[in-house]
N, C-alpha and C positions, 0 to 999 in steps of 0.2 A: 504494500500500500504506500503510493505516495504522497504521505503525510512530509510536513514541513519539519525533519529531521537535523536541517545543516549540514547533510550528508554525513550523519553519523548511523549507524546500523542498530536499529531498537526492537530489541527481541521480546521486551514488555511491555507493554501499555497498562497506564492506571484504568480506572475504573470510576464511575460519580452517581450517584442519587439525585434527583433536583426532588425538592420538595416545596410543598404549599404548608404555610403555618397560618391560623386564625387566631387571635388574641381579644380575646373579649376586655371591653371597659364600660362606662357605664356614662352618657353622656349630662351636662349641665352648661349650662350660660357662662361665660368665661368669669363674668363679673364674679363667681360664686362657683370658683374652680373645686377649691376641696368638697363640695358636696358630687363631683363626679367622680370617676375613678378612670384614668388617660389612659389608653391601649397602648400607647408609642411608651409610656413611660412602665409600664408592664409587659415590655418587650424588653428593655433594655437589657435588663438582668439573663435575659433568655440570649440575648446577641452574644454576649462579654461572657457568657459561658459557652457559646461555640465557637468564640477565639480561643478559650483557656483549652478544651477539647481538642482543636488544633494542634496549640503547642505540645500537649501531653502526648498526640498520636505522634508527633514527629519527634518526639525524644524516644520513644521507644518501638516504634517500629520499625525493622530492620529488614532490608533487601539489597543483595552487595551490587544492582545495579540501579541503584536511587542514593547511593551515598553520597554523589557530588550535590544535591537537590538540597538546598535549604527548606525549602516547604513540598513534603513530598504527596502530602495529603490535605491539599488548598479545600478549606470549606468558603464559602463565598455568600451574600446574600447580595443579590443581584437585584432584588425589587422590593421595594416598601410603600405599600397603599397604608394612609390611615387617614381617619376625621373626613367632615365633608364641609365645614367653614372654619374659619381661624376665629370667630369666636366661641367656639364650642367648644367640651370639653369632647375628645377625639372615641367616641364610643365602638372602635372597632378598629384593626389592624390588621394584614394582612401580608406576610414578607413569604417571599419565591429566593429559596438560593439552593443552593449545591453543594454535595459533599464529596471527597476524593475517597477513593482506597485504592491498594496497592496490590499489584498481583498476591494470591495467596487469601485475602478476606474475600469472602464469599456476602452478595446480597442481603439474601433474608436477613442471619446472623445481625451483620451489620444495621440494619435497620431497625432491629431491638433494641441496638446499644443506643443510637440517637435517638428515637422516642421516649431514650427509658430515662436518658439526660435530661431531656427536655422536662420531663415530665415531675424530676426531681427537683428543677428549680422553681417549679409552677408551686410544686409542696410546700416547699417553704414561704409561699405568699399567701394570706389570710384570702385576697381576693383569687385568686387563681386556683387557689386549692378546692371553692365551691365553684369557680369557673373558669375549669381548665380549657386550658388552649386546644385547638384542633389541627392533629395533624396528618397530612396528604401526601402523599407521593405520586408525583403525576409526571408526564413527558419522559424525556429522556433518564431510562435505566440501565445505566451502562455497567455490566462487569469487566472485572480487569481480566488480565490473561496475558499468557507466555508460551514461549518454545526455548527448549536449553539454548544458551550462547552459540554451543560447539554444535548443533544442530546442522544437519546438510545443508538446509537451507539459506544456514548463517554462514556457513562457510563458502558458500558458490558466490553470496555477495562480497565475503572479504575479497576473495579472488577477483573478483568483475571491480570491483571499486582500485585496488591493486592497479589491475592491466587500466583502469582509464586514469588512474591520477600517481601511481605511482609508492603510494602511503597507501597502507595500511589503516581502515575505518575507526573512527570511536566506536565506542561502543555499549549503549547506555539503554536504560529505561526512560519513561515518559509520564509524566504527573495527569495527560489525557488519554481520553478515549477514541478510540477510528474503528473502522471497521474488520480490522485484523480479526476483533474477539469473536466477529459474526466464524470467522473463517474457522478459527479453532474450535470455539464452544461447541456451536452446530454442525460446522461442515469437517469438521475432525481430519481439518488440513494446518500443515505449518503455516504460518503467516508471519511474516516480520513488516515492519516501517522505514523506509528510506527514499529522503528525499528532498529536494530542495526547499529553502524556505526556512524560517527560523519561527516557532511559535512565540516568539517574545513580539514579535507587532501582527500577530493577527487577530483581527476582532479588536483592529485598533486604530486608529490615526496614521495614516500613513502607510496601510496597512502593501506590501509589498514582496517580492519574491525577486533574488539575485541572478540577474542573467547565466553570469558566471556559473553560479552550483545547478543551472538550471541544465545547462549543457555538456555539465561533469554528470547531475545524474542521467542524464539521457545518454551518454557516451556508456555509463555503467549499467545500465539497465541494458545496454545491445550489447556487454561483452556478457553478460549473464544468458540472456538469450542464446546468443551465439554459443557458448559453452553448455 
């Protein structure tokens, strides 16, 4: 799959959850805030414990090809609806984000441990605890997935990247998700990632792909071929 590698050869791709959360509050006239109770402000404590979740996963989870990855299992919240006038108090809340995992965690599992998070900081809130939040998983469910390093497959690219540039490929995993997993999961074929393109500007400003590694991986993808 030619995902936006750098021309490094990635024999893993992570894995993510998107999720829908609903937070209930209780709305009032701003003039006469404390008689409501703010959804954004009974989110908060929910956000700052999916950062803390973060860091704790990425200090102890290990995979010896994510060790360069500062954040190997990125959780995200990507959208936050709440309130429907700025003088009300905000009676409902609505955040959409994403969670990583790394090859090796499996779905379901995983999706116990963040409900189960979630749900333990709702407990310790008087108001949350009689009205707890709702949670969704919806759109994209990606699992992760691999093929050993030394795999034939991985080795026919070292070769083909070799004969078009000379060096020898990195060699690394990947904090997303592409269609590899479809290939191994279901199609119980090897799949790897390599290709031009760096995911640090895509889905971004600027967003663009290097001539140069464009016509290294096309040179290497026809010595694999050809081989």
């Amino acid at each position: 799959i030619t995902e936006p590698t750098r021309l490094a050869l990635v024999p893993a791709q992570g894995g993510s959850l998107v999720f829908r959360l609903e937070v209930p509050g209780r709305s009032a006239h701003a003039a006469v805030r404390d008689e409501g109770v703010s959804a954004l402000e009974k989110f908060m404590p929910i956000f700052e414990d999916l950062r803390a979740f973060e860091e704790e996963r990425n200090a102890t989870l290990y995979h010896p090809l994510y060790e360069r990855l500062r954040n190997k299992v990125p959780i995200n919240v990507g959208v936050v609806r709440a309130g429907n006038w700025a003088s009300t108090v905000p009676e409902s809340l609505v955040a959409e984000g994403r969670v990583g995992l790394i090859p090796g965690e499996e779905i379901e599992g995983f999706r116990e441990t963040v409900a189960d998070r979630i749900a333990a900081v709702a407990g310790r809130d008087p108001w949350l605890r009689e009205n707890p939040p709702k949670l969704e998983w919806f759109g994209g469910q990606f699992a992760p997935a691999e093929v050993p390093p030394d795999a034939p497959i991985c080795e026919a690219i070292k070769r083909a990247h070799e004969q078009a540039t000379g060096e020898e490929p990195i060699v690394e995993g990947v904090p997303y998700g592409a269609d590899m997993r479809l290939f191994i999961r279901f199609g119980e074929m090897p799949c790897v990632m390599y290709g031009a393109g760096d995911v640090n500007v895509a889905h971004a400003p600027n967003e663009h792909v290097s001539i140069t590694e464009l016509t290294t991986a096309t040179r290497t993808i026809a010595c694999l071929l050809a081989d």
